[in-house]
N, C-alpha and C positions, 0 to 999 in steps of 0.2 A: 574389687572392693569385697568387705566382708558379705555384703547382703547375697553377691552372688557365685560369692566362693565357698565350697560345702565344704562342710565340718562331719567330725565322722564319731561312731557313736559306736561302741564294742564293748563287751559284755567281760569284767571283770573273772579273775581266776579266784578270786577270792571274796572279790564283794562285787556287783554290779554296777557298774559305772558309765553315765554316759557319755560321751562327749557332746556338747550342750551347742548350739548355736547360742551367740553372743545377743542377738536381739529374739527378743521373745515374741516369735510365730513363726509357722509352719515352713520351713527350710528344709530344699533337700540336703542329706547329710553323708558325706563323702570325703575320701582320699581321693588325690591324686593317682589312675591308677587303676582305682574302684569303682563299680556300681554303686548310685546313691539309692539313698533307701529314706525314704520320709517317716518323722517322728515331730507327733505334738509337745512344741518347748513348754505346755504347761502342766504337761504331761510328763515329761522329764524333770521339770523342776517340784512337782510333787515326789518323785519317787527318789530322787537325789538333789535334795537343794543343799549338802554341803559342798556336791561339785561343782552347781549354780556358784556359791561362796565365794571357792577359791576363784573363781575365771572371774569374777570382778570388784574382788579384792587385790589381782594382781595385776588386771588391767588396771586400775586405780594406781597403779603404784608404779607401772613401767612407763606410762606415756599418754596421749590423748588416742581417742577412738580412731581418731583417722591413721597417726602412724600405726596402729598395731594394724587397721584394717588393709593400710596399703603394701603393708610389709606379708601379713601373711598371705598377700594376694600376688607378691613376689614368689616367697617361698613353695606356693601348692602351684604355681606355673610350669611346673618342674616334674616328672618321677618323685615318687619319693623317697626310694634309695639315693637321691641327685640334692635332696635339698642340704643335709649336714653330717660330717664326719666329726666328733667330739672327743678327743684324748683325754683322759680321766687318769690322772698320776696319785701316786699311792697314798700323799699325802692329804689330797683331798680326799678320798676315802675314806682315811683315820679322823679328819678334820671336820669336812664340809659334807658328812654322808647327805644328811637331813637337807639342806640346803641346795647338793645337787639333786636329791632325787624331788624332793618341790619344782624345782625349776624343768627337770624331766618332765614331770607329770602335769606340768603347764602345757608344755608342748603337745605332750600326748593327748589331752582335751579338746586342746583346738585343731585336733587335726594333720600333727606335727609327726615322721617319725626318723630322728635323727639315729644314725649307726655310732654305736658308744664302742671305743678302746680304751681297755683301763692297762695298767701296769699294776705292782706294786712294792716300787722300788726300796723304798725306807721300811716296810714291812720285813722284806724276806733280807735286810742289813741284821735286824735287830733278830731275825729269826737264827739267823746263822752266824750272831755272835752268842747267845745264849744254846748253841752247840756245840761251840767252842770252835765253830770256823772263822777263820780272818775273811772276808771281802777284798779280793782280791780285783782293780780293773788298769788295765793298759789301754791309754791314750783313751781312754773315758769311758771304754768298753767294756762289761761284767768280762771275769772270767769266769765260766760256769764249768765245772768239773761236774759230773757223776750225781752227787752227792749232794752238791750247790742244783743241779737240774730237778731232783725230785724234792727237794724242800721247794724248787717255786713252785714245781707243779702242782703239786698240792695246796701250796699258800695261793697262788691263781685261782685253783677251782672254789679254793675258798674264798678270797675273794669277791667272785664272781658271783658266788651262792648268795654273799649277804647282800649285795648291792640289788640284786635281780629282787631277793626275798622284802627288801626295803620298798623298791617301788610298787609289789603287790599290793604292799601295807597300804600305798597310795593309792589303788585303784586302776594300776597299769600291767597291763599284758607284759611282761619281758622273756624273753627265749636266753637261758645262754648258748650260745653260740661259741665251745671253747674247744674242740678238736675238726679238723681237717679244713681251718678260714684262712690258714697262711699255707702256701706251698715256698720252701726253701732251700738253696744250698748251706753246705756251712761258708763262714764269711771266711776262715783260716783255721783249723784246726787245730792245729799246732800250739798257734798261737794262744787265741780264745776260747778252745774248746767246744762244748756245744752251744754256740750264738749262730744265729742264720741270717741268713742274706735271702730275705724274698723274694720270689721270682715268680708267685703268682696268687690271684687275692679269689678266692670262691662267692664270687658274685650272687649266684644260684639262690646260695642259701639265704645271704643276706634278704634280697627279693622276696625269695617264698616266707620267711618271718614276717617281713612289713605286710607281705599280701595278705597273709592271714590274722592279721591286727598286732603283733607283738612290735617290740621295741627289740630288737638285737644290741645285746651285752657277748662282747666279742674281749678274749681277755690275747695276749701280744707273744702266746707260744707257737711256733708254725711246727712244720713235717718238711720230711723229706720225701721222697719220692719212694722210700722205702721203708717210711711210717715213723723212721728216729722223730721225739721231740725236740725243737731247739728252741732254745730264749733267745727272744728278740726286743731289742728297745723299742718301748709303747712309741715313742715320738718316732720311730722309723715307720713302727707298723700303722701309725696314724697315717704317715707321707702315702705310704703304699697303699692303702684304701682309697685314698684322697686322687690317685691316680689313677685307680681302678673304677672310680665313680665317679670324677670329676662334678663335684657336690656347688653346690654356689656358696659355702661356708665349709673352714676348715676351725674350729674351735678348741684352741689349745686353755684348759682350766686352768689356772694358776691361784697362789696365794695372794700374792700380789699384787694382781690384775690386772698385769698390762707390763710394756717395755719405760724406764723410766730415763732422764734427760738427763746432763751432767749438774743441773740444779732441784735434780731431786725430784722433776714436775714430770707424771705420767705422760707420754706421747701417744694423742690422742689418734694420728691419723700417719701413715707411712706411705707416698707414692711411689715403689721402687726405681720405675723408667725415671723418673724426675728427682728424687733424694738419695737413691743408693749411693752411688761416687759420693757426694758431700758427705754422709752420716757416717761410711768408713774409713773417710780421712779423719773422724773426730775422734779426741785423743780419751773421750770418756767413754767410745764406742771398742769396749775388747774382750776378754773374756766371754762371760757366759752371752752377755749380750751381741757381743758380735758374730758367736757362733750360732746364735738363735736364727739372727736376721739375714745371715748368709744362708742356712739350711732353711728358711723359708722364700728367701727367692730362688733358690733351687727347685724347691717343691712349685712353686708360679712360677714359674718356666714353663714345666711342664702341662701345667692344665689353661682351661682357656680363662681368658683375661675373665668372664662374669664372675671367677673362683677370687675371694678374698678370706683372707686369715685374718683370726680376730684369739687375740690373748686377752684374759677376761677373769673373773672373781667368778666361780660359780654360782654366789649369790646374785651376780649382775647378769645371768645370762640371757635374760627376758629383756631386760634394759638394754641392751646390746642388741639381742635382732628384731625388737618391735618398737627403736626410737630411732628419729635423726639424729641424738645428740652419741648415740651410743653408752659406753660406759666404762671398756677397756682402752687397748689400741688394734686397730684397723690396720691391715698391712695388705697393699693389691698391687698388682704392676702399675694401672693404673695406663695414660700416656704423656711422654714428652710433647712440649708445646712446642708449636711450629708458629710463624712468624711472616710477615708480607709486610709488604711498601709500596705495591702498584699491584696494579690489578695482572700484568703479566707474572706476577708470582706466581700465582695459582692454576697448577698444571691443567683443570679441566674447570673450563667458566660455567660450565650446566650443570656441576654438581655446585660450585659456589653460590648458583642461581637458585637451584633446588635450596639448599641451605638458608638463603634469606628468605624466601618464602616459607617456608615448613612452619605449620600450625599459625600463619597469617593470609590463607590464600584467598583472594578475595576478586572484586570485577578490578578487574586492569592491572593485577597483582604483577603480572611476569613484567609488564611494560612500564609499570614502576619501576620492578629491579633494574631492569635496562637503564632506566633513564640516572638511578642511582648508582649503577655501576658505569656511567660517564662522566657524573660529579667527580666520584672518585677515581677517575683517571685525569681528572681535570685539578686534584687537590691532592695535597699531602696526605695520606693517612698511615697508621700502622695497625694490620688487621692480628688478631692472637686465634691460634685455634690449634685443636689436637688432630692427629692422623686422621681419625675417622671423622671427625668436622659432628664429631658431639658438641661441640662448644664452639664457638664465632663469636671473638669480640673485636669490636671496630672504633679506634680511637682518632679522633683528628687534633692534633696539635692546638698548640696557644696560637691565637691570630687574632689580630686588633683590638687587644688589652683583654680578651675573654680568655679563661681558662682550656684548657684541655676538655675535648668532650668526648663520652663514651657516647659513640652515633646508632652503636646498633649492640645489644646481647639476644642471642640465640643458643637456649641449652635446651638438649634433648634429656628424657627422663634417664637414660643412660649414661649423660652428660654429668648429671647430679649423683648417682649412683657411684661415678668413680671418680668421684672429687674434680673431674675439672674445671668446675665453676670457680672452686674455692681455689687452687691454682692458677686460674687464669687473673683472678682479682689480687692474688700475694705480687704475680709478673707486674700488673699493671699499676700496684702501689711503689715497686721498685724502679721502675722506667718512668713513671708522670706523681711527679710529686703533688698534686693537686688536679681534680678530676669534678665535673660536674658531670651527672645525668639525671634523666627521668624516666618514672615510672606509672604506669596508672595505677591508682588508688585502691583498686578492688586486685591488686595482682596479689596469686596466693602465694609468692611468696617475700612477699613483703619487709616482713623481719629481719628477712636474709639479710634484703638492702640497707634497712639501719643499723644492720651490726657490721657493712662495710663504710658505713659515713662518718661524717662529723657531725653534722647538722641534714636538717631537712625545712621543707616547708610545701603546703598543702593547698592549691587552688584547684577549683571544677573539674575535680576526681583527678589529675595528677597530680603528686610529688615530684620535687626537685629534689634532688641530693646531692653533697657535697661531702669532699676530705680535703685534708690538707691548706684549707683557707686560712690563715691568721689573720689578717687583717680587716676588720671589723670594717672599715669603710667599704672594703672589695663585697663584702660578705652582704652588709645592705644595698648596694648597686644592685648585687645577682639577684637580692629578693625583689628589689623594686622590679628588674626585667622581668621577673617570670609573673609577677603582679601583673601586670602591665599588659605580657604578651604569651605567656602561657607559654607550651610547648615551640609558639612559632619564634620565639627566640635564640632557638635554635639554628632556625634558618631552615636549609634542605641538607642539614647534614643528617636529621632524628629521620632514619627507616622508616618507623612507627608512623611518625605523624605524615608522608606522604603518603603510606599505604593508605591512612583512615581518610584523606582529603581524596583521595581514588576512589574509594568504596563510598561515601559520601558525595561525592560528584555524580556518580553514576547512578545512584539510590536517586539522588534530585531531578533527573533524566527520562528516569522508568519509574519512579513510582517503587515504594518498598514492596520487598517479596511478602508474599503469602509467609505468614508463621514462624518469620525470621525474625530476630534481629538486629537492626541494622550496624550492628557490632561488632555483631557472634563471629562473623570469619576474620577479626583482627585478635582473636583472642591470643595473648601471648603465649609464647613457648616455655615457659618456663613449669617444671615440674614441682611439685610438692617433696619428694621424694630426693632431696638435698642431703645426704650422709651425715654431713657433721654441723648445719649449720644451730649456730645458739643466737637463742630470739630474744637478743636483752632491750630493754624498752629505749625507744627514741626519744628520751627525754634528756636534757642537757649533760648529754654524754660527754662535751669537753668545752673548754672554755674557747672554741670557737664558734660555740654555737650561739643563736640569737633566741629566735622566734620559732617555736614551733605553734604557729595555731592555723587552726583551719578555717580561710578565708571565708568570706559570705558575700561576693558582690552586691546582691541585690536581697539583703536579709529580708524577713516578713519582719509587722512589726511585729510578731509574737504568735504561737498558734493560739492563744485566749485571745487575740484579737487582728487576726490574718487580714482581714476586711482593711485597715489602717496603713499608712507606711511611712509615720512616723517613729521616732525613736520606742522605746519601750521606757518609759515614768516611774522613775523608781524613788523611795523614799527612805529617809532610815531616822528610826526611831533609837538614838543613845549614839550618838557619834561623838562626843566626846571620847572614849576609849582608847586603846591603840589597834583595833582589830576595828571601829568604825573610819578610824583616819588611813590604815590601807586599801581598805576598801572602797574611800574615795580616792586615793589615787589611782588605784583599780579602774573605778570609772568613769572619771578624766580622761583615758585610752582607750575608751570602749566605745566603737563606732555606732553602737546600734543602742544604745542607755544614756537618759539622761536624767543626772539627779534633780530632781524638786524640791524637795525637803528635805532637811534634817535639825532632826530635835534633839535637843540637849537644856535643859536647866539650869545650867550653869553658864552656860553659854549662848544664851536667846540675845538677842539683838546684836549678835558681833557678827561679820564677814568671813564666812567659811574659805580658809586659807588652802591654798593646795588644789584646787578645783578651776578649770580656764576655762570652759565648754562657756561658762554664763555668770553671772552672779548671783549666787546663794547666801542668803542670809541665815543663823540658828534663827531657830523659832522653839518654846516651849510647846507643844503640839499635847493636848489632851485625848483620851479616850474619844470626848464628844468630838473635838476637832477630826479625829480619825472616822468616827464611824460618818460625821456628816461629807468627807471627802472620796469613802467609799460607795455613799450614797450615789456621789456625783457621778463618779466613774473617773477620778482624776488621778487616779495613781494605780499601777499597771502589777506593780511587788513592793509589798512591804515586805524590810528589813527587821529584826527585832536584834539589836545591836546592845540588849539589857544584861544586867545581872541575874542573876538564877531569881524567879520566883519574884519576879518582877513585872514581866511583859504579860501578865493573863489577862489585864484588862484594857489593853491595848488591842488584844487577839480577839476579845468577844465584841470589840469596839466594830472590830472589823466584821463578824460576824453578825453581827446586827445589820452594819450598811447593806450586809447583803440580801436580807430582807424584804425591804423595799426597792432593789436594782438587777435588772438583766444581768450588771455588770460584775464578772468576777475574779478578782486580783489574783495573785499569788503572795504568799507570806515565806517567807524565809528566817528561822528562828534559830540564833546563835547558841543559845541558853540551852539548858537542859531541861527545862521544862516541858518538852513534848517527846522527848527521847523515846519515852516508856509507853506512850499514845500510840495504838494501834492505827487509829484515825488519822493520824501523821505518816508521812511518808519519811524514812530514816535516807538522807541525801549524803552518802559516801557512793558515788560512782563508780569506783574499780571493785566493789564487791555488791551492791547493790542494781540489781538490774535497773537502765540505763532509761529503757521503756515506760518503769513504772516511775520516776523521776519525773518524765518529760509531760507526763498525764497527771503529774499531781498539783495542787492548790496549795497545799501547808507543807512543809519541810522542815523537819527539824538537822538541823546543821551538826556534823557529830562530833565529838570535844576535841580538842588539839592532843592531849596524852591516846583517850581512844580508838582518832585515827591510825595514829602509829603503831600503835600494839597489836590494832586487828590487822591490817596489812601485815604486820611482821609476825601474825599467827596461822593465818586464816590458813595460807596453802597445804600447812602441817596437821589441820581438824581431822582428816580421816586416817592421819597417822598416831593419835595422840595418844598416847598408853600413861596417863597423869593430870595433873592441877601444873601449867605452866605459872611460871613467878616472873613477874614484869617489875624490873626495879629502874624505874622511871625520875629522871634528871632535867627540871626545863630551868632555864634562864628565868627571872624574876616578874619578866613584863607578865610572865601568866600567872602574877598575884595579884594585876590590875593595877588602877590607877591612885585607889583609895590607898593610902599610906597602911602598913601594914610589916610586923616582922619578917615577913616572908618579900617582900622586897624593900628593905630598909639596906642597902649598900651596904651600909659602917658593920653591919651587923652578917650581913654574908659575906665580907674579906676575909680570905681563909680558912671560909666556913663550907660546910651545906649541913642545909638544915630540913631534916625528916618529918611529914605531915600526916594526918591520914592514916594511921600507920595499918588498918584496919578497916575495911566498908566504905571505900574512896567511892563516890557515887560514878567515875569510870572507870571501877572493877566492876560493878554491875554493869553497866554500858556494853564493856567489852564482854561482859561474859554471856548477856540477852543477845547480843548479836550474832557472836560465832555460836551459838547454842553448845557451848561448852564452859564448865566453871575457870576462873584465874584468878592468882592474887597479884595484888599490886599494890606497890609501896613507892609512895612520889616523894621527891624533893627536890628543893630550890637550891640554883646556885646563885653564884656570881654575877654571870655573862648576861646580857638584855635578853636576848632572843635565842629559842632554836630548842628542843629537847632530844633529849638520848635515852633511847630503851636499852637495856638486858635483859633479853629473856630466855630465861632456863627452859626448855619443853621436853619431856619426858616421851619416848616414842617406844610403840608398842609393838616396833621389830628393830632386828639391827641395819641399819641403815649409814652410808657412808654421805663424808661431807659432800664428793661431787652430786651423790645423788641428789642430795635435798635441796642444792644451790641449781641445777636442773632443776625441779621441782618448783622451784619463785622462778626462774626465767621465763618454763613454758608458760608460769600461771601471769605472768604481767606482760607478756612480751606484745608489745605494740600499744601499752599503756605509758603517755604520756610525762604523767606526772609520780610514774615509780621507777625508779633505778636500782637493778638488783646488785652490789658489787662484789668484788673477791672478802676486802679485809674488810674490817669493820669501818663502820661509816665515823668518819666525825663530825660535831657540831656548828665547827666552825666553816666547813664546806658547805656548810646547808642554812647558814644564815642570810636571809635576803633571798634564797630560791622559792622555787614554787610547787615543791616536790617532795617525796619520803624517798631516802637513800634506805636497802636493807644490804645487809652483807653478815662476815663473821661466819657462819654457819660451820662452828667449830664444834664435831664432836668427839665426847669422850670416846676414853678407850673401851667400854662396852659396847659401842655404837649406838646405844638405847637410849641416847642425851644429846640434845645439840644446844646448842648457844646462838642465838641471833640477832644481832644487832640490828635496832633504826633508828634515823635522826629526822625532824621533821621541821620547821620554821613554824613554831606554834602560832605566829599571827597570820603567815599566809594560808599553805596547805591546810594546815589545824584551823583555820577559821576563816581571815577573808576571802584567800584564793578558793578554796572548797564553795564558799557562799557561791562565790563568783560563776563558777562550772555547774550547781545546784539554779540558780539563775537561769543560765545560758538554756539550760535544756528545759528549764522548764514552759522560759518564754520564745523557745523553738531556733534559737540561733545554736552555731556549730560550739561544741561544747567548751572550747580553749578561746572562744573569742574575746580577744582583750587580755589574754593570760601569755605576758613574757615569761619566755622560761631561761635562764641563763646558763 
């Protein structure tokens, strides 16, 4: 981790520069390599806080604290001539100077010192046609004559001058390093002239630059034994470094960024032992691509498996080695998956022993496995795992109407590092069409597992997860068991749960240890440090899923009144509406709520329809009927289910009761009349801390346009270079019930009709809340329910579509009721759910503009279901309680 990995701090050639620790106090501050030497970070950030700046400005912009912390606690595990070799082609040069040497001088800050090869191919073309030389290359090789060799050499040093001279600008040490780094023969003389064939790479120097704090800028001419210079292809001379230092990264820059698929989609991730054969038989795999992927498993061949190559956008270079999602494409050998059916498969039973234990050892560990290595000599199963048994998955077949079950995963942090996880689950979705397991609750990698499911579902810190289920009746059966029976419905096929009933048996025996636990030694194996996985939110990610909410066997009745353990007494004041009538159906399915009242004026003495739990009748309910039932202590949350500028004297009704009463409710306010009330707690839970919800009294409920707009901004606030434009779209029911042009049917057929066009009171909303200005312009359609955002957002670097769509998955991922998607969301997808869809994040061709879509069910999420979660938490139950998600 960062806190105790040193960072190292060297004195510019031009301007003083430190290299900063990330957290601000006293760290010793070091390479790999080096003696550390201690400096006061407040001390450094007075005498350079634009270097402060940059290093968390960029950290903002690549990833969360922990992957950058774990990643460069990868990278400084290492020499530092070992951590990265960088090929730098000509036309990133001419192109991307600014952008590689930023991304350089990231590196160089925190600690980093990669060995840079540059070329500069389309340079010395253009050079030596404006001398009237043709470019001459056989079978893709320069031919360099004479003439053709001292225009590179010089356009080399030049080169090399401006690049070195650019990162000074930035505050980094660089050496060129541009006579006696390659030793060569010639490759054929005859033929190509003077091109070299390396035969041997000057390590020395490399070394003595990084030890003395520079970056080595190394340009791709070598020597011979007898001092000739030869041209050499940067990508060779990149190979031949890479073999001479066998670096844990081989970085090839590209314009591109990355190897691209026969539909055009960047390929994210390459395991050679397991993809090579299939990607060369494909017919879109040839040319320049084919020759790429073949000279790069040539190049991994030779180094050791920890060595991966990664083609990349020099802009994305930081996003690529300080995130799991990465940024370009990933290319490592990687290992083939090996396979079992009986426990004589497996050539040695004490490393498979060892393997099921690893990071779960605990009292009667080993005599667990035994007893589960006779189950499964006693039972069918099919176990998946790689050579080195990084990975162990254990599947047992369908039997007696139950699904297929994953009985055991074991990944080691190396496991995740060279994708076998994510391999082992592509095997396991191609061989078992349909898969149940589970997971504990607090497992950190969590995410992972809802971006391999279908559904999920939440009991006493386990999840269940499921793929592959269609059928809705199978799909309630499995929740009911795991309702019911938790883990142990598994049987003795779940590892897990007889280790914990081991460790637990014994612990009840002896008595808990001294300062343990009684947990801590089942903690799972699973690594944080996952390559490529993306964390998109478990929220009804397909239309087999049901129920995502998080059970409560034995709910309190509320933490305002924990002493009780009846229902929690809820009331709603304006239920006529269409946001007061889902929200009683809302809580009609609510275990733990029951309604008492609802008032309406229009509807006093009729039988509240839709509601089974009791019989409820409307009642006109006044101020004084409020405050004298506040008094009582007879109602638990008030609802204020009013129109704007309506519900104030209903609110001080309640305010009064409390006066004279110990007893004190919770309000929940639809309206926007307390929006802008500091004294109010503003209750959107995926951006509003969760904590200060659960401790508040008054909540004001935030608008259904609102909602959608700051979700579908918020992630973008520290990127925003402008006044984003929200041209917002909802169906009519959000004109209410009162008759009005703006939901008059005859009059929106083939219409929409534009409101507000100017000071919508949520453009203020949305704009008090993300503490940044927007405009917004609403209108009504047709359709009852559902609204659609576009928003334009102006960003204040250039940034590409995968990044920003990264950017909403890390920021929701394991949020419930948001789903981040590829294309734009529509409305009729999200009608009747309980969620905001964002997707689109289409930008122009300047990079400096993205397009965002969201759609949201203006009466659920945008009002009841929100009420509903602002509720939950406030009167202490689990937050989705009562909340189907479809």
């Amino acid at each position: 981790m960062l806190s105790a990995t040193a960072v190292a701090l060297r004195a510019g050639a031009r301007r003083t520069v430190r290299r900063l620790p990330i957290r601000a106090r006293l760290l010793p501050v070091a390479v790999a390599g080096r003696q550390p030497r201690c400096f006061s970070s407040s001390a450094a950030r007075t005498s350079d806080l634009s270097t402060r700046a940059m290093i968390v400005q960029t950290l903002s912009s690549v990833g969360s604290k922990r992957e950058v912390q774990q990643y460069l606690s990868l990278f400084t595990s290492v020499s530092s001539q070992r951590f990265a070799v960088i090929k730098v082609g000509g036309a990133i040069l001419t192109d991307y100077l600014d952008e590689l040497c930023s991304s350089l001088a990231f590196l160089y800050t925190v600690g980093l010192s990669p060995v840079i090869v540059h070329g500069a191919g389309p340079q010395l073309n253009s050079l030596l046609e404006q001398a009237g030389i043709e470019p001459q290359f056989e079978e893709g090789i320069r031919v360099t004559d004479e003439k053709t060799l001292r225009v590179a050499r010089d356009l080399f040093l030049k080169e090399n001058l401006n690049l070195v001279n650019k990162l000074e600008e930035k505050g980094v040490r660089a050496q060129p390093l541009t006579t006696g780094m390659f030793r060569a023969d010639y490759l054929n003389k005859e033929k190509w002239g003077f091109v070299g064939k390396v035969t041997g790479v000057n390590k020395q120097s490399i070394e003595a630059a990084i030890n003395n704090g520079y970056l080595p800028i190394l340009t791709s001419m070598a020597e011979t034994d007898d001092g000739q210079i030869l041209n050499v292809n940067a990508d060779v001379a990149a190979a031949e470094l890479a073999r001479a230092l066998e670096p844990l990264k081989v970085v090839y820059l590209s314009e591109k960024g990355g190897l691209f698929d026969a539909a055009g989609q960047k390929i994210s991730a390459i395991n050679l032992d397991e993809e090579y054969d299939h990607l060369m038989s494909q017919e879109w795999v040839r040319y320049g691509t084919r020759l790429k992927i073949k000279e790069i498993k040539e190049l991994l061949d030779t180094l050791p498996r920890t060595t991966s190559v990664a083609i990349i956008h020099p802009g994305d270079l930081q996003k690529e080695l300080f995130t799991d999602s990465g940024a370009g494409t990933l290319i490592r050998r990687g290992n083939k998956l090996l396979s079992a059916t009986s426990v004589s498969d497996f050539k040695d039973l004490d490393i498979l022993k060892s393997v099921l234990i690893r990071d779960r050892d605990g009292p009667d560990a080993l005599a667990t496995v035994d007893k589960y290595l006779e189950f499964l000599g006693e039972n069918p199963f099919k176990a998946y795992y790689d050579g080195p048994m990084n990975a162990l998955a254990i599947v047992l077949p369908p039997s007696n109407g139950r699904q297929a079950t994953l009985a055991t995963l074991t990944i080691t942090k190396s496991g995740w590092l060279t994708n076998v996880a994510d391999n082992i689950f592509t095997t396991l979705k191609k061989e078992h069409p349909q898969l149940v397991w589970t997971v504990r609750e607090d497992d950190e990698n969590l995410g992972w597992f809802f971006d391999k499911a279908d559904g999920s579902i939440t009991r006493n810190g386990d999840v269940m997860f499921w793929y592959g289920i269609e059928s809705g009746d199978e799909i309630m059966k499995l929740m009911k068991d795991f309702t019911l029976h938790g883990r142990a419905m598994l049987g003795n096929s779940n590892l897990e749960s007889r280790l914990q009933r081991a460790a637990s048996n014994a612990q009840s025996s002896s008595g808990p240890m001294s300062g343990s636990s009684p947990m801590a030694a089942q903690a799972r194996g699973y690594s944080t440090l996952a390559r490529r996985p993306v964390l998109p939110t478990p929220s009804f990610q397909s239309k087999g899923r049901t129920y995502v909410t998080q059970t409560n066997p034995n709910p309190p009745y509320g933490k305002k009144n924990a002493s009780k353990s009846q229902p929690a007494r809820v009331a709603l004041i304006g239920a006529r509406g269409y946001t007061g009538q889902e929200l009683i159906r809302l809580l009609d399915s609510h275990p733990n709520m029951d309604l008492r009242h609802v008032s309406s004026r229009e509807l006093a003495g009729q039988k509240l329809e839709g509601y089974n739990k009791s019989e409820v009748v409307y009642e006109n309910l006044s101020p004084e009927d409020v405050r004298d039932m506040e008094k009582r202590g007879d109602i638990d949350c008030w609802v204020m289910a009013l129109p704007n500028g309506v519900c104030k004297p209903f609110v001080e009704a309640v305010y009064e009761g409390r006066k004279s009463s110990s007893h004190k409710s919770v309000i929940v306010d639809l309206s926007a009349d307390y929006r802008f009330d500091n004294t109010w707690t503003y209750g959107l839970p995926e951006l509003v801390a969760r904590s200060e919800i659960a401790e508040a009294t008054q909540i004001a409920n935030p608008g259904c346009y609102a909602t959608a707009a700051q979700l579908g901004i918020s992630p973008l606030v520290p990127h925003l270079g402008g006044m984003p434009h929200i041209f917002g779209v909802s169906g009519y029911s959000g004109a209410g019930t009162k008759p009005s042009p703006k939901n008059d049917v005859s009059l929106l057929t083939g219409n929409i009709i534009p409101y507000s066009l100017t000071g919508h009171i949520h453009e203020r909303e949305v704009s008090s809340q993300l503490g940044a200005e927007v405009a917004f312009i609403p209108h009504v359609a047709v359709w009852f329910r559902g609204i659609h955002h576009t928003i334009s957002i102006p960003l204040n670097k250039t940034m590409t579509s995968r990044d920003i769509r990264q950017i909403y998955q890390d920021r929701y991922a394991g949020e419930k009721l948001v789903k981040v998607v590829g294309e734009a969301p529509l409305v009729k997808n999200i009608s009747g759910k309980h969620g905001v869809e964002i997707g689109g994040f289409e930008v122009d061709k300047t990079g400096k503009r993205v397009v965002v879509c969201a759609t949201i069910d203006n009466l659920l999420k945008g009002a009841a279901t929100q009420c509903l979660q602002n509720m939950n938490l406030a009167l202490g139950y689990a937050e989705y309680e009562g909340i189907p998600v479809m």
